[in-house]
Structure formats: structure tokens, C-alpha cells
N, C-alpha and C positions, 0 to 999 in steps of 0.2 A: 311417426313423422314429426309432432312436436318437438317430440325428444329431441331428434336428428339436427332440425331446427336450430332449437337454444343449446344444442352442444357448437353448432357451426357458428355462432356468433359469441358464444362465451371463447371461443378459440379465434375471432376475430378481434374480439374487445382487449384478447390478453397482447396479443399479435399488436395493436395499436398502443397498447399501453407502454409494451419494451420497446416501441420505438418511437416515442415519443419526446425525441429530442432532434433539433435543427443545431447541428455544428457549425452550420452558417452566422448567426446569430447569437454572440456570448451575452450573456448579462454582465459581463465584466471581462474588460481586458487588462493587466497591469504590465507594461515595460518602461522603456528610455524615450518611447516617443512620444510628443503633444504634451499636452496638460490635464491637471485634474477634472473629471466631469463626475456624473454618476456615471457612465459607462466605463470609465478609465482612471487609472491612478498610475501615475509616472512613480517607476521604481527602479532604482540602478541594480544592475545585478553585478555582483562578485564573483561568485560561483555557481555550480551547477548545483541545485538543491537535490539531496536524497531522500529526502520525504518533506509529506506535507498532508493539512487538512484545514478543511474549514469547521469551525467552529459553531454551536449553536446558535451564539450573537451574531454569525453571519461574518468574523471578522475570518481573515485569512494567516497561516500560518503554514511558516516554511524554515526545514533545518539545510542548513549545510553545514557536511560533516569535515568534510578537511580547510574549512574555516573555524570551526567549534562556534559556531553559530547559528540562534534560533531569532527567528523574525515574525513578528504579528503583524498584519497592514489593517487598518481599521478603513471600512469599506464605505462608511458614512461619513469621516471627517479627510481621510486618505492617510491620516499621522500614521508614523511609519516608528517601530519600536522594534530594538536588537537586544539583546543577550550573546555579549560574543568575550567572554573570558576565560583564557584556554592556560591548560596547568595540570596540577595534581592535587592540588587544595581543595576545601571545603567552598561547593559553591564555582568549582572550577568546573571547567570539558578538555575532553582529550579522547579524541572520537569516537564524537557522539553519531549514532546510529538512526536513531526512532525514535517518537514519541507520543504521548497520548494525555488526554484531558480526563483526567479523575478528581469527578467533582467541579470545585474552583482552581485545581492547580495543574500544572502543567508536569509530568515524569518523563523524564529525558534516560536514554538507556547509555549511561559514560559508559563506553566498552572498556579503554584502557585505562580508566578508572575502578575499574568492578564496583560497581555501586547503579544505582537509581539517584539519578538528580532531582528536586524538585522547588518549582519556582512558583509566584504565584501569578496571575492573570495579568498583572504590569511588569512582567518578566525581573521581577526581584528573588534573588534567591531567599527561598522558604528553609530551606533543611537538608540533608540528604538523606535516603530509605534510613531508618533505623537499623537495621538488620543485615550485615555483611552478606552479599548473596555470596552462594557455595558455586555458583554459574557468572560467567559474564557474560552480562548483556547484553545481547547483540540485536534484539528487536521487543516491542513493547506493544503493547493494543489492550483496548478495553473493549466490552459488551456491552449491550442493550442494558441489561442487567445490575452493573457495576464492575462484575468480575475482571479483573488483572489477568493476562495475561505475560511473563516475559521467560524471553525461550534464550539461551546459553549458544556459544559463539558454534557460528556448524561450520567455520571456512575451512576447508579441505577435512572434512573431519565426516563420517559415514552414518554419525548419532549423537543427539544432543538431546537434554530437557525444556524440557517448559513449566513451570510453576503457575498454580491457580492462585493466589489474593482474593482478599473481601476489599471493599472499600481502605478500611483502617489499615489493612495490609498485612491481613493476618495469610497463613498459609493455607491453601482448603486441600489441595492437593498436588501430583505433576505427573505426567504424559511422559513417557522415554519415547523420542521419534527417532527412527530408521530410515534411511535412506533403501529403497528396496535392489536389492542386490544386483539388477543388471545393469543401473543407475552407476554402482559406485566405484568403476573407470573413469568416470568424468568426475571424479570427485576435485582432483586441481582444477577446474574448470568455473567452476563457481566460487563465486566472493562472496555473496549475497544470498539473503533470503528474507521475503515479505509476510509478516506475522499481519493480519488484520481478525475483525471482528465479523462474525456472518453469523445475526438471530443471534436470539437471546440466548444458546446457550451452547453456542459455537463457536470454533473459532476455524480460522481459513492460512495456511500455508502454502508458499510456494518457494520454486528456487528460481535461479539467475535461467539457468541451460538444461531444466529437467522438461520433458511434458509431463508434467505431473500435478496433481492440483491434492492438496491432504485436509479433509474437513476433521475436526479434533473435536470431539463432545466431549464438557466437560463431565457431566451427571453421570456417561458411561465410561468414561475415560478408556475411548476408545477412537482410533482412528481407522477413515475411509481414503484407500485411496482412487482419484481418478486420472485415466489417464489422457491426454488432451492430443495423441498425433494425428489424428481422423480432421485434426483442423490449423495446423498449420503445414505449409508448403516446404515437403522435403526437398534438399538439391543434392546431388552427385557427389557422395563423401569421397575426399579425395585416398586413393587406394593407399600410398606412400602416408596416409594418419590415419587409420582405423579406427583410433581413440581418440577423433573426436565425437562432437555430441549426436543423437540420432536423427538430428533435423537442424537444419540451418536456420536456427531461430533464437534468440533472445527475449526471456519476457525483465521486460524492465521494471515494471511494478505491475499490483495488482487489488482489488478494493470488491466489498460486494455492491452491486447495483440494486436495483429497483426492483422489488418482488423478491428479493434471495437471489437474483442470478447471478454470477461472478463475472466482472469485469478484469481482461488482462491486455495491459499495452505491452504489444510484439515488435521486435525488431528481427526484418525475417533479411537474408541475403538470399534474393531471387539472382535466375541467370541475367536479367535485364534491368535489374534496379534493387536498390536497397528499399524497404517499404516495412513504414512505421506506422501499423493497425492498432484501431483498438477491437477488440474481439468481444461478445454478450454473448457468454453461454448459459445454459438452466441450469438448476439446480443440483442436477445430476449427471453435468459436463456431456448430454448425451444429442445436444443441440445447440447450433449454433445460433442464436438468435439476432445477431448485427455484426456488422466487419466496417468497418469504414478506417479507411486510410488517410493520415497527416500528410504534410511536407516537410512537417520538421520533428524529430525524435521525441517520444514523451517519456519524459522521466518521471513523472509525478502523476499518480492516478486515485481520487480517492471520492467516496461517493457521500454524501451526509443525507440519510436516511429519513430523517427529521425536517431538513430544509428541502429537501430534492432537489439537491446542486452537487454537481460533481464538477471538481476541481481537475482540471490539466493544465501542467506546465511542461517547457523544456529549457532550456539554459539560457535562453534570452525573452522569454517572455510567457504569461501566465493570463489562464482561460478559464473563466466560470460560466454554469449552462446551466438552463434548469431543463429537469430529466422528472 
């Protein structure tokens, strides 16, 4: 009976833990409206950002790629810092995709660059990768650990690599990912794909229009895949396009949450509305553990593990919560 007990409250306490964020309530809002506070920082947007993160300082950071532009917002003063010099040169962007904070410096993945950019914390260019990668870059993330991750362009393409780095950015190893074969009909369908970090010695992939979620250990070099249609809302594929996707759903991005679970913002087209969720599943995609729906699209999702704040934005304004 004890037993029964404290398993029914350790499965209470986990239950209250994953949900243990109010989207009512941001610690921080940044757009066009009002003035600086601690709750708010006025920020013009230009573009729609395609990634973004918060940092361990707590400051915020956001790319847009078809401006070739990265942005810091410093969350304690509001000062507002850019990096937007677009080219082919040393020090240039020429879309930029992803990026990640290794160390003090900031690696930006120049796609039509083929290179690693790298800047440092007051967005001054540092250098770029020493090392001509054999892949272009099309997404970047790092570990608990240090470990580098950066995975070669998959756009309509069936299979692509990823590359392990140490810190110094030396090579440890690389993963060859597959798309799994009943997937690769929709291969023109997807543009995009979200490389992030999960534990220390994982890494977590997703695509634009796949239900699919691919966890990547580095130590086994080996991949799991799971499959996610048990949780988004199929509609009525139209007969005259067969070849479209298996579920009327978009995932826009995606980041891991609290405990290992994986957070994914959805873009599902319902018969009665378009509805833009964010989904918490476990660890083993075999539960769904939160669904809660926006009113306005999230392009940006990303969780900081360390500060327990997860960042959302969408194209005209930007949300931080602590989680």
C-alpha cells in the first residue's frame, strides 16, 4: 500500500512539474509597443526570425536568415545589438540558418557560404571554422557537454551527415541520417530541419512536414526513431494529391523542455480553424504531456535548461516564461 502510495504521488509531483508554466504570464515581453520596463523591451522587427535562444546571461538572441542577420537584446539594460553583413567574404552571411554559443563565442551555420561563422559575445567577427567543412551547414547545436554538433543541407535531399566536434573543433565523429523510406515522397515538401541539443550526450532532430522525431547518440552513434501521428490532428487528404504529407500539420520548430521532454510548436490546418500548438511529449514521444494553443504562429521555440525559461516568438513579437 505504501508503495502504491508514493508511486501515486511521485507521478503526481512529475505531472505538476511538466506543467508548471502559466502562458498567461511572460517574464518578458519584447515588440513595437509601450516602453522599456523590466517586463518589456521595445524592439522593431524586420523579419521573421528563424531561430533563436536565450542565453545563460539571460540576454536574448535571434537570427534572421533572409536578412543575414543576428541580434542580442540585453534583458537588464534593453540595448539592442546587430550583426547584419551579408556577402561572401571573411566575416560575411549569405543565409544564415542556425546557431549556437560554444563557449564565449557565438557559430553561425553560413549555408551558402559552406563555412562556420564565428563571432564573439559583442557580435564582432572572431574568425571563421578553420577547417573547409566537406557538408554545408544547414543547422548547428551544442550539448550539455560541449559537444558540436552541425548536420549538411537535407532540402529535398533523402540523407545527409552530421559531424561530432570537441570544443577546439576538432572531429570526434559523424552520424549518416536517412530519412525513412515511406517519408521520402514528401521529400519537396520540406525546406527545413531543427538540429537541437537533448542531455548530455544527445542530440534531437526533426523536419518541417515529417511526424517524426530522430534522437542521435553520440557515444553509440546510433539513431532512434519516433513516430509522433498518435498526436497531431489528421484531416482529409485531398484524393486529386496523394502526395501530400500524412497529417495536415507543420512543426515549425522544436527544443527539449524540462526533464528531457521534447517540446514541438505545430501548425495543424483543422476543418474549422488553423491552430498553432505547442505540444510536451516524454522522453519516448509515447505521451503527450501539455498541448496548449497560441493565437498567433510560433516560429521560435527554444528552452534554456539552466535558467528554466523558454523563449517564444512569432513575427511581430517575442515571449519569455519561466518553466
Amino acid at each position: 500500500m505504501k508503495k502504491i502510495f508514493c508511486g501515486l504521488v511521485l507521478i503526481l509531483v512529475t505531472r505538476i512539474l511538466f506543467l508548471a508554466i502559466d502562458f498567461k504570464k511572460p517574464l518578458l515581453i519584447f515588440d513595437e509597443k509601450g516602453k522599456n520596463t523590466s517586463e518589456h523591451i521595445f524592439f522593431e522587427w524586420t523579419a521573421r526570425p528563424t531561430d533563436g535562444a536565450i542565453a545563460d546571461d539571460g540576454s536574448i538572441w535571434l537570427l534572421e536568415t533572409f536578412n543575414n542577420r543576428l541580434i542580442k537584446i540585453d534583458r537588464q539594460t534593453g540595448k539592442i545589438l546587430t550583426f547584419n553583413k551579408s556577402g561572401q567574404g571573411p566575416g560575411e552571411l549569405n543565409y544564415p540558418t542556425s546557431f549556437a554559443f560554444v563557449k564565449d563565442k557565438i557559430w553561425i551555420s553560413n549555408v551558402f557560404n559552406n563555412r562556420i561563422e564565428i563571432l564573439d559575445n559583442n557580435l564582432q567577427h572572431a574568425k571563421p571554422h578553420p577547417d573547409k567543412l566537406a557538408l554545408s551547414p544547414a543547422a548547428i547545436a551544442v550539448n550539455e557537454t560541449g559537444i558540436i554538433a552541425i548536420m549538411g543541407n537535407i532540402r529535398g535531399k533523402a540523407e545527409t551527415e552530421i559531424i561530432f566536434l570537441n570544443e577546439p573543433g576538432k572531429t570526434l565523429n559523424w552520424i549518416s541520417v536517412e530519412i525513412p523510406e515511406k517519408f521520402r515522397k514528401f521529400m519537396r515538401l520540406w525546406h527545413n530541419a531543427i538540429l537541437r541539443s537533448y542531455g548530455k550526450d544527445k542530440f534531437m532532430l526533426v523536419f518541417n512536414y515529417l511526424p517524426l522525431i530522430m534522437i542521435l547518440d553520440i557515444n553509440k552513434q546510433s539513431i532512434k526513431n519516433f513516430f509522433i501521428d498518435n498526436f497531431v490532428k489528421a484531416f482529409d487528404v485531398n484524393k486529386e494529391k496523394p502526395d501530400m504529407p500524412p497529417a495536415g500539420f507543420l512543426i515549425i520548430n522544436a527544443s527539449q523542455g524540462p526533464e528531457e521532454s521534447i517540446l514541438l510548436s505545430v501548425c495543424q490546418q483543422l476543418p474549422e480553424r488553423l491552430c498553432n500548438s505547442l505540444l510536451q511529449l516524454n522522453s519516448d514521444c509515447s505521451k503527450k504531456l501539455l498541448e496548449f494553443t497560441f493565437d498567433f504562429p510560433v516560429n521560435i521555440l527554444n528552452y534554456n535548461r539552466k535558467r528554466k525559461e523558454l523563449l517564444i516568438t512569432s513575427s511581430e513579437k517575442g515571449l519569455v516564461f519561466k518553466w
